[in-house]
C-alpha positions as CSV (number, residue, x, y, z in Angstrom):
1,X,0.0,0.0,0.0
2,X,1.4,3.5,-0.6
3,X,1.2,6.4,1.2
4,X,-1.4,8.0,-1.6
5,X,-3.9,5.5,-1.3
6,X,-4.0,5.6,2.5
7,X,-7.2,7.0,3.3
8,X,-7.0,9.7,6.3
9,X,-9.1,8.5,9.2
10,X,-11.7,11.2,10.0
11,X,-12.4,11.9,13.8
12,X,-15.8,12.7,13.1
13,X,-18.3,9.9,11.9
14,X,-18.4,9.6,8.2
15,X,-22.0,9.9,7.9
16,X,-24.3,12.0,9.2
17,X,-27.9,12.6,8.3
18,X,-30.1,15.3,9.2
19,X,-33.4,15.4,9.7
20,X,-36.3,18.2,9.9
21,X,-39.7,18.7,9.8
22,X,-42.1,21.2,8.6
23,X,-45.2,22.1,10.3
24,X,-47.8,25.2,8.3
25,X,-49.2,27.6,11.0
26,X,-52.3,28.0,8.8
27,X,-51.6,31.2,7.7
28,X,-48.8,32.3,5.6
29,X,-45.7,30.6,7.2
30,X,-44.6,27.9,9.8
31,X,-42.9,25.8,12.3
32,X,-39.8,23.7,11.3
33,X,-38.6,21.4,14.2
34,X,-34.6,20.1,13.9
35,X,-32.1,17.5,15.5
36,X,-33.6,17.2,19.1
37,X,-37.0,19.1,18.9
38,X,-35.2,22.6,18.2
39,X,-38.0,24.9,16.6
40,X,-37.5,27.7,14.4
41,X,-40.4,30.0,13.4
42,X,-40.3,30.6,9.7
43,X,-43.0,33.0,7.3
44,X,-43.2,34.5,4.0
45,X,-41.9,38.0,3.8
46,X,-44.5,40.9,3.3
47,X,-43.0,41.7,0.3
48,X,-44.5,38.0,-1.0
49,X,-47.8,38.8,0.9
50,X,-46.4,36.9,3.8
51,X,-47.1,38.0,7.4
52,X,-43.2,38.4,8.2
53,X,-44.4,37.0,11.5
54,X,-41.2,35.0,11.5
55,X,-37.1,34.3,9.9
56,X,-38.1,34.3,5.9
57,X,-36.4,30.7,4.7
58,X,-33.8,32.7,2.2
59,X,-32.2,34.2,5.4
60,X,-32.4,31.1,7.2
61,X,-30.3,29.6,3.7
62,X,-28.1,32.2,4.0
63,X,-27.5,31.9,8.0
64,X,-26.5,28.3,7.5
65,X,-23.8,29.0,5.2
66,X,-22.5,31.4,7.5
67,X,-23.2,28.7,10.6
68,X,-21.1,26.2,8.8
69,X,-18.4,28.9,7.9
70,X,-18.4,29.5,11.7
71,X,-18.1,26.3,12.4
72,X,-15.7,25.0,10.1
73,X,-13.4,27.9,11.3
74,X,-13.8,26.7,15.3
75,X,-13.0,23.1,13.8
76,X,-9.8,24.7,12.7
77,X,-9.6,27.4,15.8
78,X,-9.2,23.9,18.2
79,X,-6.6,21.7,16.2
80,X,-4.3,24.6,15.8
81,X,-4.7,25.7,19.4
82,X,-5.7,29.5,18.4
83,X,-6.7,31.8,20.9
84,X,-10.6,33.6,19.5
85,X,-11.1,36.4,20.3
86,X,-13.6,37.4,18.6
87,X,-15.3,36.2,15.3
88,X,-18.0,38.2,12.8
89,X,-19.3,36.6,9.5
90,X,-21.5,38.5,7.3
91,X,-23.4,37.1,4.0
92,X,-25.4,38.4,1.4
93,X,-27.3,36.5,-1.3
94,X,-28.5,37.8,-4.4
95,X,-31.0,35.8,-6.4
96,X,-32.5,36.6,-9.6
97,X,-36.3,36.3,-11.6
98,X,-36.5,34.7,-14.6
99,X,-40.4,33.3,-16.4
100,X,-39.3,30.4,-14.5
101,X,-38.9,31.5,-10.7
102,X,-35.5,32.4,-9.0
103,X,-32.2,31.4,-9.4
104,X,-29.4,32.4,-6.4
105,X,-26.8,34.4,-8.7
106,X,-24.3,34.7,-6.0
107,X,-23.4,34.5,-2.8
108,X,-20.7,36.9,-0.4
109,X,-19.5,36.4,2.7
110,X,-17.4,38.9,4.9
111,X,-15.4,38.0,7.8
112,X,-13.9,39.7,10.8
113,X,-11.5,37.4,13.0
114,X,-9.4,38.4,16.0
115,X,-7.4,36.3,17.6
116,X,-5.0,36.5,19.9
């Protein structure tokens, strides 16, 4: 066997699965329950004749980028020992319409780290 072919032994399991549900409120958004019966109140924006009565999906899209940024930086953050500070992520996502509905044309993400 050579050293290429060696496959790097992960210490997290190498699969996961994820699970959610969705729950409508009756009116214009809902309740979407995660992991271990964490809720998050979602609705459509006014803009879309929503209520806004909760976090509009598209944010919640772009929050999780930003949560897995986060935490794929505290991953790295603990093997290499660094002292945080302080950490800041900001994103934007842009989509576009088209006749057929929307497509997301881009994504940025800004970052402020401090660490010691």
């Amino acid at each position: 066997m050579t050293v290429s072919s060696m496959r790097t032994k992960s210490r997290y399991p190498e699969v996961i699965e994820y699970h959610a549900t969705s729950d409508w409120d009756g009116k214009t958004g809902g309740t979407a329950t995660v992991g271990e019966g964490r809720t998050i109140v979602y609705d459509t924006p006014t803009t879309y004749g929503g209520n806004g009565q909760g976090i509009c999906p598209d944010e919640m899209f772009v929050a999780a980028m930003l949560g897995c940024l986060n935490n794929t930086f505290l991953d790295f953050q603990r093997r290499f020992e660094l002292e945080l500070i302080s950490m800041r992520l900001e994103g934007k996502a842009v989509a576009r319409f088209d006749s057929e509905g929307y497509t997301v044309t881009g994504l940025q993400v800004r970052d402020e780290v401090v660490v010691e």
